[in-house]
C-alpha positions, 0 to 999 in steps of 0.5 A: 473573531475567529480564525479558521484553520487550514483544510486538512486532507482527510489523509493526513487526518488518517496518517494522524491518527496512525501517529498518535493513536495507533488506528488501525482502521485509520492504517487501513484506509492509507493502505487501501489509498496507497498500496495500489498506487505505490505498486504500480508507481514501482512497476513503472521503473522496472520492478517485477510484480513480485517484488514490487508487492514486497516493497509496498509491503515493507513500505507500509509496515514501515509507515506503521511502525515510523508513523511517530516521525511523520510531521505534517509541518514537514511534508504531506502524507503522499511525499512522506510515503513516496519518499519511503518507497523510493528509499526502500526500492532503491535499498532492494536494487543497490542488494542485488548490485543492480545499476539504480534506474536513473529516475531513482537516482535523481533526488525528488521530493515531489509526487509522481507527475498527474499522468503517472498518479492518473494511471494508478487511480485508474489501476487502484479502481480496478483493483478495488473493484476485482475485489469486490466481485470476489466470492464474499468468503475469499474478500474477506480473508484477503482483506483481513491477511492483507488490510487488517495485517493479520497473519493466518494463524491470527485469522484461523483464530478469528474466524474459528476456520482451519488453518488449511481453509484461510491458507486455501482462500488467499490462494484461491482470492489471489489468482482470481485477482491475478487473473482479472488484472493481468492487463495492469502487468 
């Protein structure tokens, strides 16, 4: 008879297939789960925006480029990237000789309690659905700079448009996003 493996989630299946295949679209699902999630998860210390945006940016580059290290004997996906974006938050602050927040300070290597990861689903669903409602053109330029990591050269390139035109729609798609979500500040 045989035995049946444990379930695995389908976010390890994904961080697996970053891992050993280098998928991007596998990378782009674990940024559309993660990055919202994380953004707010920062913000929550005190973070700005801005900053908290660069760290997810750098979190995610990091979980790309490190996926070799990710052991699913080890940690879960979620531990494995939480762990990264407190280092990295941590690693921003400690550059600005900024006192570190208590709640950062203290090891954890557990997940944001159920109240705090209810909260940014909430935001992540309204952040997916701003984008939605977004003009078709601009979606799709913000999902390629943003999801596909590709620069706007590389995106110019792609789409046969010119430079200014990519340049102008990511602008254009951010403050729209900005301006429907500005109660998530």
């Amino acid at each position: 008879m045989k035995q049946s493996s444990p379930q695995i989630s389908p976010l390890t299946v994904a961080m697996l297939a970053v891992r050993n295949n280098r998928d991007r679209n596998a990378f782009a699902q674990l940024f559309d789960h993660f990055a919202p999630r994380l953004k707010g998860f920062i913000m929550r210390s005190g973070t700005s925006s801005g900053q908290a945006e660069e760290i997810v940016q750098d979190v995610m580059l990091t979980l790309w480029r490190k996926a070799d290290q990710f052991d699913p004997e080890r940690a879960q996906v979620s531990a494995w990237v939480y762990q990264i974006a407190r280092n990295r938050q941590i690693d921003v602050i400690r550059k600005e000789n900024r006192p570190v927040p208590e709640e950062l300070s203290q090891d954890t290597d557990q997940e944001p309690d159920a109240s705090q990861v209810l909260a940014i689903e909430q935001e992540a669903g309204q952040l997916k659905d701003a984008i939605a409602r977004l003009k078709p053109d601009q979606r799709e330029i913000i999902e390629k700079a943003y999801l596909g990591e590709l620069t706007h050269q590389q995106i110019s390139t792609q789409t046969g448009l010119p430079l200014g035109t990519i340049k102008s729609r990511i602008r254009l798609g951010l403050e729209r996003l900005r301006h429907e979500l500005k109660e998530l500040r």
